[in-house]
N, C-alpha and C positions, 0 to 999 in steps of 0.2 A: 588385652582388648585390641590394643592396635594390629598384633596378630592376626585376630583375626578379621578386622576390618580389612587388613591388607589382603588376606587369603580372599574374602569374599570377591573384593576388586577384581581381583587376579582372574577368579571365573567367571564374572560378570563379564570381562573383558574378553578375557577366551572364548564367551560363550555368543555373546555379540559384538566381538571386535571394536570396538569401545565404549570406553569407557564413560562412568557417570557425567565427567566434567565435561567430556568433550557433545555428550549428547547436549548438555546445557548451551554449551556454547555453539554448536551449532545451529540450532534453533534463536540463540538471539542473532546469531550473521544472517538467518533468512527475516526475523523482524526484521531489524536494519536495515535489509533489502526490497525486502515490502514496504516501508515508511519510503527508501529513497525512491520508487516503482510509484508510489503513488504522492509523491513532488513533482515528478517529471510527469507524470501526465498531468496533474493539477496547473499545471504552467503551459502544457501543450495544447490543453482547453482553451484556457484564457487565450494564447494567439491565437486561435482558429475563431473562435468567439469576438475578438476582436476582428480578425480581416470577414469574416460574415456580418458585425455590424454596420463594414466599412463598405460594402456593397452600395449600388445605387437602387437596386429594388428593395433596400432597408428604410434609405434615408427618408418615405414620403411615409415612414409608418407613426402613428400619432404617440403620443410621450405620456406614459401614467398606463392604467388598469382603462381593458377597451371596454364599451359599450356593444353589449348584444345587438345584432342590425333589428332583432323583434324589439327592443326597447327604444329602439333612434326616433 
């Protein structure tokens, strides 16, 4: 049995130049990379969001859920 799992391997790998495991593990090095792709911009938000809040045409805007000007 091992035989032929080995055999199979062999032109799997021949056949697409690698192999089962490394197809696995390549695909988790790009998760990994996508999870770290979207930290850094989850963080790069946040200070942009921060110096836009720090603005002076921010600071005179009212605090809570606005009021439609038809409802004022």
């Amino acid at each position: 049995m091992r035989l032929i799992d080995a055999f199979v391997s062999e032109v799997r790998r021949r056949l697409l130049g690698i192999s089962a495991e490394e197809i696995r593990y390549t695909f988790e090095d790009v998760r990994g990379e996508i999870r770290a792709l979207r930290a850094e911009l989850k963080d790069e938000l946040a200070i942009v969001r921060r110096e836009l809040d720090s603005l002076p045409e921010r600071q005179d805007r009212a605090k809570g859920p606005e009021i439609p000007v038809a409802e004022a």
